[in-house]
ZAFI-456649 format. One line per field, with one value per residue: residue number from 1; x, y, z of N, C-alpha, C, CB in turn. Coordinates in steps of 0.2 Angstrom, whole numbers, plus 2048, in hexadecimal, padded with zeros to 3 digits. Glycine has a CB too. Layout:
BEGIN
koltor <- (NUM/...)
neast <- (X/...)
nnorth <- (Y/...)
nup <- (Z/...)
caeast <- (X/...)
canorth <- (Y/...)
caup <- (Z/...)
ceast <- (X/...)
cnorth <- (Y/...)
cup <- (Z/...)
cbeast <- (X/...)
cbnorth <- (Y/...)
cbup <- (Z/...)
END
This chain:
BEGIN
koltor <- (1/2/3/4/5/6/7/8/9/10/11/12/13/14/15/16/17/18/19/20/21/22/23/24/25/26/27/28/29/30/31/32/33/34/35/36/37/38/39/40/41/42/43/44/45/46/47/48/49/50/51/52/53/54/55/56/57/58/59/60/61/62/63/64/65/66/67/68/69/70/71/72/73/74/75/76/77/78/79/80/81/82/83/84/85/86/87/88/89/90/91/92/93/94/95/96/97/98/99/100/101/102/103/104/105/106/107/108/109/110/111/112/113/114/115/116/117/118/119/120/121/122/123/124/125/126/127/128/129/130/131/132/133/134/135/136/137/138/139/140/141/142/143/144/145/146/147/148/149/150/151/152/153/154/155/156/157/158/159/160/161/162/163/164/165/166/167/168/169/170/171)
neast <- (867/85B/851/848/841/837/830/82E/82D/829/832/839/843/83F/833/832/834/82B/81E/824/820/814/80D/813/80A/7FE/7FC/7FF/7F4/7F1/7E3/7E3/7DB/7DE/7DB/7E2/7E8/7F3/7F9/804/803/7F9/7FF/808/800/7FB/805/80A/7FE/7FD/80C/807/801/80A/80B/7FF/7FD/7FC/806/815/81F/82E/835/843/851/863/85F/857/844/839/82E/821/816/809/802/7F4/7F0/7E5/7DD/7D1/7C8/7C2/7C9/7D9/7DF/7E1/7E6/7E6/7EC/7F2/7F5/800/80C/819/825/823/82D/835/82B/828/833/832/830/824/823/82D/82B/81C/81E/825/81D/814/81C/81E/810/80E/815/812/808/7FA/7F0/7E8/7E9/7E2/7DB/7D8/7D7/7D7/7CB/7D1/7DB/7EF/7F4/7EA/7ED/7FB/7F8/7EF/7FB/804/7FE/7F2/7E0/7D1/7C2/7B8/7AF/7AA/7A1/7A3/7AB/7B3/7BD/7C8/7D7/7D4/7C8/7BD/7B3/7B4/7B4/7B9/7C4/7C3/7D0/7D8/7E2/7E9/7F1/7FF/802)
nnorth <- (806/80D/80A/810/80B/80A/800/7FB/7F2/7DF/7D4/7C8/7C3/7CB/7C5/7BB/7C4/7CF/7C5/7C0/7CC/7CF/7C3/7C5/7D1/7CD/7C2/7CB/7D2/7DD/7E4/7DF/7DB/7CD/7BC/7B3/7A4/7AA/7A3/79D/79C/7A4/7B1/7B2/7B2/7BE/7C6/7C6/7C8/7D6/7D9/7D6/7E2/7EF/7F7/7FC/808/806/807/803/802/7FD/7FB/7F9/7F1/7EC/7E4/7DD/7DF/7E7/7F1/7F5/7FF/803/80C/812/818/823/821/827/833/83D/83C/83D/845/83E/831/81E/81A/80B/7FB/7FF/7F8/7F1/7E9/7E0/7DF/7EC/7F7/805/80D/815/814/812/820/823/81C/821/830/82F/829/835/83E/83A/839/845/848/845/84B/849/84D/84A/83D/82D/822/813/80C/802/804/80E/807/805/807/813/81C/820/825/82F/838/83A/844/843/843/83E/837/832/823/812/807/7F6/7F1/7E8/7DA/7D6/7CB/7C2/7BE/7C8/7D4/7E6/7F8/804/811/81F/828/839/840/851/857/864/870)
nup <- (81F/815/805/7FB/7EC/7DB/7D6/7C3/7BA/7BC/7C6/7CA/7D4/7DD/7E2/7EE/7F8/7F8/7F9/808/80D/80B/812/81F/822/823/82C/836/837/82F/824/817/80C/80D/815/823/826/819/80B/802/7F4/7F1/7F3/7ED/7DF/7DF/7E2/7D3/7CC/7D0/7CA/7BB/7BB/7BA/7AF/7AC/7B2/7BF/7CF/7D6/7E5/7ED/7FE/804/80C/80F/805/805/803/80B/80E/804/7F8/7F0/7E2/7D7/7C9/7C6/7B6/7AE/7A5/7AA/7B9/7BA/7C1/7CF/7DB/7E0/7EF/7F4/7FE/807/80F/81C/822/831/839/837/83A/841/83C/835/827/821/820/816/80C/80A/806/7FB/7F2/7F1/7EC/7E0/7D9/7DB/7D1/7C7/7C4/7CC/7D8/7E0/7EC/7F1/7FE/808/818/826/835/843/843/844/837/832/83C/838/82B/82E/835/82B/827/81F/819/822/819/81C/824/820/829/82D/824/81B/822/82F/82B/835/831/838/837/833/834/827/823/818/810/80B/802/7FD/7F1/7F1/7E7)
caeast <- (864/852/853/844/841/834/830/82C/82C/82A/836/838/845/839/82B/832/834/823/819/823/81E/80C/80C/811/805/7F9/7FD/7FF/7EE/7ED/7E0/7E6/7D9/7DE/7D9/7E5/7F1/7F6/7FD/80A/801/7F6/802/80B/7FC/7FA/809/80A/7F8/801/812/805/7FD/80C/80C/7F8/7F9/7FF/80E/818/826/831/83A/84A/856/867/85F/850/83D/838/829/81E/80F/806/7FE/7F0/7EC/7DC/7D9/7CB/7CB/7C1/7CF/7DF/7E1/7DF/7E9/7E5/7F2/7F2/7F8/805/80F/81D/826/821/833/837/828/827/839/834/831/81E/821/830/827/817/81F/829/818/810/81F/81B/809/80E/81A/80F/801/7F5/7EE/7E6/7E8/7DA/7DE/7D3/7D9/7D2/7CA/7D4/7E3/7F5/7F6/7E8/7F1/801/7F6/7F1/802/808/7F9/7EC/7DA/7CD/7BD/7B1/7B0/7A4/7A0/7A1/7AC/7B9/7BF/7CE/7DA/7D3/7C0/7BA/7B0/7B6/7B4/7BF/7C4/7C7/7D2/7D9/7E8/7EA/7F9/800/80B)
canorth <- (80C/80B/80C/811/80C/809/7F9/7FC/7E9/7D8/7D3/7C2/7C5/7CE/7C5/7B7/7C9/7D1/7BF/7C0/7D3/7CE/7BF/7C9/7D7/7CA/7C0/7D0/7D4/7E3/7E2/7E3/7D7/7C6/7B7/7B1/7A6/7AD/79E/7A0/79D/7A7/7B6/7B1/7B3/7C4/7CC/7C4/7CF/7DF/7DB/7D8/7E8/7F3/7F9/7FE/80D/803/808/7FF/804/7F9/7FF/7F6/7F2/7E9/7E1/7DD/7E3/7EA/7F4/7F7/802/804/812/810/820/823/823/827/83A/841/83C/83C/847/839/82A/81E/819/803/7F7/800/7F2/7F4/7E4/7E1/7E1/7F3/7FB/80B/810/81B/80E/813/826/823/81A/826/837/82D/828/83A/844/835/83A/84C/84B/841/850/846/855/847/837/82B/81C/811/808/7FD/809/809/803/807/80C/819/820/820/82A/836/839/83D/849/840/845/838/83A/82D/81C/80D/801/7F0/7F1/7E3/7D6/7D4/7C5/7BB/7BF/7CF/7DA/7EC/7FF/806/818/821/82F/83B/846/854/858/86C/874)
caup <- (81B/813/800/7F7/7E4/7D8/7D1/7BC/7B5/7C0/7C9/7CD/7D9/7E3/7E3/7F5/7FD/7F6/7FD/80D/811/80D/818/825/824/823/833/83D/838/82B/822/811/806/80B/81A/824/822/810/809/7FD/7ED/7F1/7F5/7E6/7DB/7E2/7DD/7CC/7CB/7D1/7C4/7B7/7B9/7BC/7A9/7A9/7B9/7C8/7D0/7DD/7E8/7F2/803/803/811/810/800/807/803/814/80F/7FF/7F9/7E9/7E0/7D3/7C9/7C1/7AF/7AD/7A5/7B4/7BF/7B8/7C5/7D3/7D9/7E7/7F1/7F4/801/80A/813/820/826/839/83F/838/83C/846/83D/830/820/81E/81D/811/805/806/803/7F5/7ED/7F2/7E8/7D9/7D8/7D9/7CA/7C1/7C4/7CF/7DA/7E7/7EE/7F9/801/80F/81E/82D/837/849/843/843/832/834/83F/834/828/831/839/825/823/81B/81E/824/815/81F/826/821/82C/82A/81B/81B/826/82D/82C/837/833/83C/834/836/831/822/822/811/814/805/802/7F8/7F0/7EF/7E1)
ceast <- (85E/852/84C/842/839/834/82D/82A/82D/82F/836/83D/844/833/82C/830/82D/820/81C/81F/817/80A/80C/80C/800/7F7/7FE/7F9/7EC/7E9/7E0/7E5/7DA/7DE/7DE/7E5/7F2/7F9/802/809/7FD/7F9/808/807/7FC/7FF/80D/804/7FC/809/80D/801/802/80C/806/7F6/7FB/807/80F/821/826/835/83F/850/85C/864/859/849/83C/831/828/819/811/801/7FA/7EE/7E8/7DE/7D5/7CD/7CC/7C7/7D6/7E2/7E3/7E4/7E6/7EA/7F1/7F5/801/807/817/81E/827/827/838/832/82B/82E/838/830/82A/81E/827/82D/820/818/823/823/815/816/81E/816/80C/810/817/808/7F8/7F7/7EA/7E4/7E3/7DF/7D8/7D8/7D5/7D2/7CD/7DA/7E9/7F7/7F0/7EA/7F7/7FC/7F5/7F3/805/801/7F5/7E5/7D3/7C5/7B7/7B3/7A9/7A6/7A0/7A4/7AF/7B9/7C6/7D2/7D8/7C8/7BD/7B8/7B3/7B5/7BA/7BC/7C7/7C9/7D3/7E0/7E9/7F2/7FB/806/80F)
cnorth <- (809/80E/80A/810/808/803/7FB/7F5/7E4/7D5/7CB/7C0/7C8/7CB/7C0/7BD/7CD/7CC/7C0/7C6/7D1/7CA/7C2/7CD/7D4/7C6/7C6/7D5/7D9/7E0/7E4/7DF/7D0/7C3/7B6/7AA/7A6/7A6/7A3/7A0/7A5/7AF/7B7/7B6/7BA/7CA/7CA/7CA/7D5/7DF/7DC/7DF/7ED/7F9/7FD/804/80C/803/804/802/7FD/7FF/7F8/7F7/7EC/7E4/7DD/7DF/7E2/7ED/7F5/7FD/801/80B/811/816/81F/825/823/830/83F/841/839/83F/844/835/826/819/810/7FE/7F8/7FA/7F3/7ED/7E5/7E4/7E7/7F9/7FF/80F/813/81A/812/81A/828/822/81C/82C/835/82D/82E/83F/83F/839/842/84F/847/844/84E/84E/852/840/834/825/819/80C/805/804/809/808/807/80C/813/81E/823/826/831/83A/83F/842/847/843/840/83C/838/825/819/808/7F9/7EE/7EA/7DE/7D7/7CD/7C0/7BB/7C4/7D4/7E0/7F2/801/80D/81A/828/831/83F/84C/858/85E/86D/876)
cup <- (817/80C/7FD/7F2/7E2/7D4/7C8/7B9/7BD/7C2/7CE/7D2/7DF/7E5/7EA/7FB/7FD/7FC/803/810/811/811/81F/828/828/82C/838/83B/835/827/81B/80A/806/812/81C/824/81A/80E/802/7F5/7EC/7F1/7EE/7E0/7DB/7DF/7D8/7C9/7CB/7CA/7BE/7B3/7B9/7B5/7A7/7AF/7BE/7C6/7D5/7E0/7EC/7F7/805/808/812/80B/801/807/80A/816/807/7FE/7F0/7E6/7D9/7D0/7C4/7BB/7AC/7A9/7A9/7B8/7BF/7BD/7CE/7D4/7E1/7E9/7F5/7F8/804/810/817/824/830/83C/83C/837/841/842/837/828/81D/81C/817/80A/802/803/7FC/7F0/7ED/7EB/7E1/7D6/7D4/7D2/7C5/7C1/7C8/7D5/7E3/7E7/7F3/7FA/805/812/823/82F/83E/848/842/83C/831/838/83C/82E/828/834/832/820/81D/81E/81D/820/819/81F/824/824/828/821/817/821/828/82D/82F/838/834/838/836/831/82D/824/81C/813/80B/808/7FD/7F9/7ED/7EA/7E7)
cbeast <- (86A/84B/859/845/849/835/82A/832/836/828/837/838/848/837/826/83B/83B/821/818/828/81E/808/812/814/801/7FC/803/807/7ED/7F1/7DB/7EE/7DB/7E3/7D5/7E7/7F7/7FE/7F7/810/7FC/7F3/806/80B/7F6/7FB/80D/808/7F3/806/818/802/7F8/812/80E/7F3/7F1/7FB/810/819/828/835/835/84D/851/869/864/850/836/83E/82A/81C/80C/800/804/7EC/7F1/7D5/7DA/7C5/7C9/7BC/7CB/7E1/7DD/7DB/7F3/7DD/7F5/7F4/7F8/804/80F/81B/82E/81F/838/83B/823/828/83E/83C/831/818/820/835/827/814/825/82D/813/810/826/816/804/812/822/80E/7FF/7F6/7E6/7DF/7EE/7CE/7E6/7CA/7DC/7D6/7C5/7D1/7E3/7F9/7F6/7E3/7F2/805/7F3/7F0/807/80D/7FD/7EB/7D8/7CD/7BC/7A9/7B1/7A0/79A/799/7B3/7BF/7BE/7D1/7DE/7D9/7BD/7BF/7AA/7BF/7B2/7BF/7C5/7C2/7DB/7D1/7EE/7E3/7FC/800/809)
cbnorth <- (80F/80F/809/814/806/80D/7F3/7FF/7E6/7D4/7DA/7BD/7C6/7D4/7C1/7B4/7CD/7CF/7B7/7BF/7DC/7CB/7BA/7CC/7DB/7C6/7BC/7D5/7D4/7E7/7E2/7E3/7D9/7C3/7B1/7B4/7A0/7B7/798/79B/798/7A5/7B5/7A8/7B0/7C2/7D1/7BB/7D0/7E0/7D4/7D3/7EB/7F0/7F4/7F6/80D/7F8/810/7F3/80D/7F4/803/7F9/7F1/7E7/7DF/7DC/7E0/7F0/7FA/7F3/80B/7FE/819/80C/828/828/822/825/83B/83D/839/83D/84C/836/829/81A/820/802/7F2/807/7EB/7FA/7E1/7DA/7DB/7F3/7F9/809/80B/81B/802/810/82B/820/813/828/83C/825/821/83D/847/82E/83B/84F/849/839/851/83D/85A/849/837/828/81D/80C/80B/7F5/80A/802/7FE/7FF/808/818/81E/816/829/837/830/836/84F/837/84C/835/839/82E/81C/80A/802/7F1/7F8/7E7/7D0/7D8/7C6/7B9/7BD/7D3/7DA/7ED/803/803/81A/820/830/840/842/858/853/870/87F)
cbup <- (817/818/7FD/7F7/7DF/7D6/7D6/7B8/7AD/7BC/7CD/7C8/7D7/7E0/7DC/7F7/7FA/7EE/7FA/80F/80E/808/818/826/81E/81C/834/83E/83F/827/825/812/800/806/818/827/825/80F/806/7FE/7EC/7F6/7FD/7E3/7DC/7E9/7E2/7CA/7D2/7DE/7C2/7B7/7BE/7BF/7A6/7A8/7BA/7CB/7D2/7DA/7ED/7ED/80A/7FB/817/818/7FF/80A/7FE/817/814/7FE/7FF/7E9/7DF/7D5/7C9/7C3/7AC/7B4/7A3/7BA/7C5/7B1/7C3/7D2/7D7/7EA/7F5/7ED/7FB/80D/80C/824/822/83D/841/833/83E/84F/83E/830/822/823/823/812/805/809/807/7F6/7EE/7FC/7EA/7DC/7E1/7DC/7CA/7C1/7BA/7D2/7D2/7EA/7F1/7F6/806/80E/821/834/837/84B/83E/843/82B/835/845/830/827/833/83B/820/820/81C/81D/82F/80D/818/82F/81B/82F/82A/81A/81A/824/830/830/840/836/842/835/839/836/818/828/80A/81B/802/802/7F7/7EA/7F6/7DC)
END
């Protein structure tokens, strides 16, 4: 069973399980802002960043299996005045060997009725263009705003096209 929660404060009990999911992603080629191979400092550093921020807008769930992080994502929402109405949705991550089983659309509708209840009205996100998780997006009714070329790399170098999708969130 796949247990859902919110991370609030730093969890240093979480962070072995955090750096492995990023490792993985990382070696199985999502492009999710860092070279492979991720070292361990490096993955450390990382999400010491994401705890230090949890208190200033950034959200984090964990997806939790038999007591184990299995999957993540992040939600960042704008404060700005303009667009309190906004959030973008950050590093959705889904350990290899429980892909396909569900994990990535638990823990979006989980961050989608977040949003909602915290009056965000529309979510954006980007992704490798082509890739697995674009398709995962588009599967849970996202809509693809535009692609740029040449946006990012992935993993092991390769330049590739990002696509920025959006969602909007109904009463």
């Amino acid at each position: 069973m796949t247990r859902i929660r919110q991370l609030h404060t730093p969890e240093s009990s979480s962070l072995g399980d955090l750096c492995h999911l990023l490792q993985d992603a990382v070696q199985g080629g999502a492009s999710v802002g860092f070279l492979a191979p991720l070292g361990d400092e490096t993955a450390v550093r990382y999400w010491q960043h994401v705890f230090d921020h949890l208190s200033d807008g950034l959200c984090l769930w964990v997806a939790e299996s038999d007591g184990k992080i299995i999957g993540s994502v992040q939600l960042e929402c704008c404060r700005k005045a303009n667009g309190r109405h906004r959030a973008e949705v950050q590093k959705l991550l889904v350990h290899s060997a429980f892909r396909g089983g569900g994990v990535a659309t638990l823990v979006m509708r989980t961050v989608e009725a977040f949003a909602k209840a915290d009056g965000r009205t529309l979510l954006v996100l980007d992704t490798q263009a082509g890739s697995v998780a674009e398709a995962v997006y588009r599967h849970l009714g996202w809509h693809p705003a535009g692609q740029i070329p040449d946006y990012a790399t992935t993993p092991n170098g390769v330049l590739h096209a990002t696509v920025y999708f959006y969602k909007q969130l109904t009463a």
